[in-house]
C-alpha positions as CSV (number, residue, x, y, z in Angstrom):
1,X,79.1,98.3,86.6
2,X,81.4,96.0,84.9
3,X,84.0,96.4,82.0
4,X,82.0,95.6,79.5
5,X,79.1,98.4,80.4
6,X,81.7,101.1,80.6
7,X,82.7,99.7,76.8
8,X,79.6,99.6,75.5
9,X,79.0,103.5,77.4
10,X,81.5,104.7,75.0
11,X,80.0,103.4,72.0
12,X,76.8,104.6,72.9
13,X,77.6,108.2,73.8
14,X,80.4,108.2,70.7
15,X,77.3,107.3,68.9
16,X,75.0,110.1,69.9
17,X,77.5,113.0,69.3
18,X,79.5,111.9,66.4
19,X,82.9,112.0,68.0
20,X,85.6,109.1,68.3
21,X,86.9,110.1,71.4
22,X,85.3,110.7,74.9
23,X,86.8,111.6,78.7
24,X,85.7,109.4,81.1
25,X,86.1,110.9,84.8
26,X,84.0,110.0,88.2
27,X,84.2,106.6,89.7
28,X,84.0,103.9,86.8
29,X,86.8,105.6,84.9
30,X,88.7,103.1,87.2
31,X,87.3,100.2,85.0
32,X,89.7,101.4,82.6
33,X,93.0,100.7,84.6
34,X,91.4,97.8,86.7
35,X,88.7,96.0,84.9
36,X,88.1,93.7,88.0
37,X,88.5,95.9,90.5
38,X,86.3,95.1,93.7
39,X,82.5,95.4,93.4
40,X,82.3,97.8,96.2
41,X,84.3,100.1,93.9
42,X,82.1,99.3,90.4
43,X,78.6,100.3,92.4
44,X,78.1,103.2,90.6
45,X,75.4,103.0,87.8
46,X,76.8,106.2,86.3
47,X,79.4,106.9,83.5
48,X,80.7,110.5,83.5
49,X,81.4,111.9,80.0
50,X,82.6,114.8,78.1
51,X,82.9,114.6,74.2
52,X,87.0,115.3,73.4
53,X,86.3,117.1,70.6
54,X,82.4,118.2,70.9
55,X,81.9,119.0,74.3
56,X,79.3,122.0,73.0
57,X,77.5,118.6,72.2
58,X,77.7,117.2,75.9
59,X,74.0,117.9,76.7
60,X,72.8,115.2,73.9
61,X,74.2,112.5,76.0
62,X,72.0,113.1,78.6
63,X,69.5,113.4,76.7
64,X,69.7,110.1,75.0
65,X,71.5,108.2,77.7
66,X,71.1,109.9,80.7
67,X,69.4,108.9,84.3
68,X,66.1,108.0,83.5
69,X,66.4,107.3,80.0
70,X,65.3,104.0,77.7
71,X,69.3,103.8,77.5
72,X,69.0,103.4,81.1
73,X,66.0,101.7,81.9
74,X,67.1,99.1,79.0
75,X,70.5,98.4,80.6
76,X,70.2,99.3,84.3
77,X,72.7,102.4,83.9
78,X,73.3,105.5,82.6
79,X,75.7,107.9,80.8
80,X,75.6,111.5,82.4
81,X,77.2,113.7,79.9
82,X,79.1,116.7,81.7
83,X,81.9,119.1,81.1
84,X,85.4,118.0,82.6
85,X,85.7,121.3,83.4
86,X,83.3,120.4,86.7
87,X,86.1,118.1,88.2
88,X,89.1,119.3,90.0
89,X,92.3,117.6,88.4
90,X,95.7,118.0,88.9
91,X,97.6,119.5,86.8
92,X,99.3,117.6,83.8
93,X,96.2,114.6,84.2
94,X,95.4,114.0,80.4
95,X,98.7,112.8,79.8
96,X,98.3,110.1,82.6
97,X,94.9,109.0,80.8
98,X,94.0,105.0,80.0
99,X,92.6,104.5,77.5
100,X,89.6,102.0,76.6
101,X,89.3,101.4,72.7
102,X,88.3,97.8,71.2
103,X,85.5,96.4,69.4
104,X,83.1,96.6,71.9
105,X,83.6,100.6,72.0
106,X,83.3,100.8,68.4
107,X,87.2,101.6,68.3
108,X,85.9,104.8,70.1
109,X,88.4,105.7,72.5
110,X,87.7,107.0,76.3
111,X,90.2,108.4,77.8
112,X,89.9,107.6,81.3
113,X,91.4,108.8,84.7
114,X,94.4,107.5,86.3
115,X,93.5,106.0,89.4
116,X,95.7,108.2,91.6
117,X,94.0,111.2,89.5
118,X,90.2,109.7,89.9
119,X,91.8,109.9,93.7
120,X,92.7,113.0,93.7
121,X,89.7,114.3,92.1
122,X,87.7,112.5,94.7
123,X,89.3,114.0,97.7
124,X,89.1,117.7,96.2
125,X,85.4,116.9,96.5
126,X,85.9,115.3,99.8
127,X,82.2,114.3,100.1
128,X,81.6,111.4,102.2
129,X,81.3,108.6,99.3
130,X,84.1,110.1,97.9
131,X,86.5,109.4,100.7
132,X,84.9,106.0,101.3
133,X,85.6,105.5,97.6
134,X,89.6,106.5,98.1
135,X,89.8,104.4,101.2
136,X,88.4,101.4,99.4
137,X,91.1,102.4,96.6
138,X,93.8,102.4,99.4
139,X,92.3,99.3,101.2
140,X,92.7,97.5,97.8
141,X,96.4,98.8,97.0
142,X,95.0,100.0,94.1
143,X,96.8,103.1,94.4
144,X,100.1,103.8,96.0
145,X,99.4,106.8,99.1
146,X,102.7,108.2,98.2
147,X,101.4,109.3,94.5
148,X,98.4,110.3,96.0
149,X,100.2,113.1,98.3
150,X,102.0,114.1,95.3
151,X,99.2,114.2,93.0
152,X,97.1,116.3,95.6
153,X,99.9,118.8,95.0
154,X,99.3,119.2,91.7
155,X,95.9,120.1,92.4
156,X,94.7,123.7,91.7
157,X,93.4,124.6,95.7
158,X,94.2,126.6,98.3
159,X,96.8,125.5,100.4
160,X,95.4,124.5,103.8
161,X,92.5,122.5,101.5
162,X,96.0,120.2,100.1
163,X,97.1,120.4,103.5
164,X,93.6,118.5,104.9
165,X,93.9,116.1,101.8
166,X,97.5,115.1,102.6
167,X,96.9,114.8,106.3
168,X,93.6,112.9,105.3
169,X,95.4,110.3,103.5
170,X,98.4,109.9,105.5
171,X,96.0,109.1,108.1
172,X,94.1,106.5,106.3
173,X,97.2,104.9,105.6
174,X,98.5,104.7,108.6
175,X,95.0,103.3,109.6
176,X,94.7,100.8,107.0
177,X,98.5,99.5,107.6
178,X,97.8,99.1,111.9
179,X,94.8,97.3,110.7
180,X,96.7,94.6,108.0
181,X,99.3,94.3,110.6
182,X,96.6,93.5,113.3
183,X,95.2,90.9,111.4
184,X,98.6,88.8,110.0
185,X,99.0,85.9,112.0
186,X,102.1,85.8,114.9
């Protein structure tokens, strides 16, 4: 997926619920704070939505634009409309939002994750293609690990499941850095 997809997915699902404003969460909210961030990180042929101020509206958009759709067969990905209320954020995450509003969007306005949130979201999930898609933000320096730890604070679990998360990415930190150090030339 590429910038200008995730633009013209705001327009689109604006479009079909007649609101200005949209959350944008899952992987290609990260579009919004780096437009050229790697490929292996843009993949995804999925935008996740939830209309701001309509979410009773949510299911049109998948409807209209979702997996499956002539939206999607037409332009080779999809918008899946779904409450935000399915992610696990931490706490105080809207205020940290980017947001994406030009002319391609319609001046519509998504209001997409912070990339230490989207991380944090991720690793509540802790699915396999989630962590991949963390290390990948971590590999990149795309996000800082120290945020990250304190962001996984903030998010509403159990203890010992913030516990694995923190020991999860101070691992793959350490990981990563033995493996840049490796590779610099003596």
């Amino acid at each position: 997926m590429t910038r200008e997809e995730l633009e013209h997915a705001i327009r689109a699902a604006c479009d079909v619920v007649g609101d200005a404003e949209l959350w944008v969460f899952g992987s290609q909210s990260i579009l919004a704070q780096h437009p050229a961030a790697p490929e292996a990180l843009r993949m995804s042929i999925e935008v996740d939505v939830d209309p701001k101020n309509r979410p009773d509206l949510v299911d049109r958009i998948d409807g209209a634009l979702g997996e499956g759709s002539q939206f999607h067969r037409t332009h080779g990905f999809y918008v899946h409309g779904v409450s935000i209320e399915t992610a696990v954020l931490p706490r105080a995450w809207k205020g940290r939002t980017r947001t994406v509003r030009n002319a391609n969007t319609g001046d519509a306005t998504g209001f997409c994750l912070e990339a230490h949130d989207l991380a944090a979201s991720k690793l509540a999930a802790f699915r396999d293609k989630d962590r991949e898609f963390v290390r990948l933000l971590l590999r990149e320096r795309l996000i800082d690990p120290n945020r990250l730890v304190r962001l996984i604070n903030l998010l509403p679990l159990p203890d010992d499941q913030r516990t694995r998360l923190r020991e999860w990415v101070d691992g793959t930190a350490r990981e990563l850095s033995s493996a840049r150090l490796k590779r610099r030339p003596k």
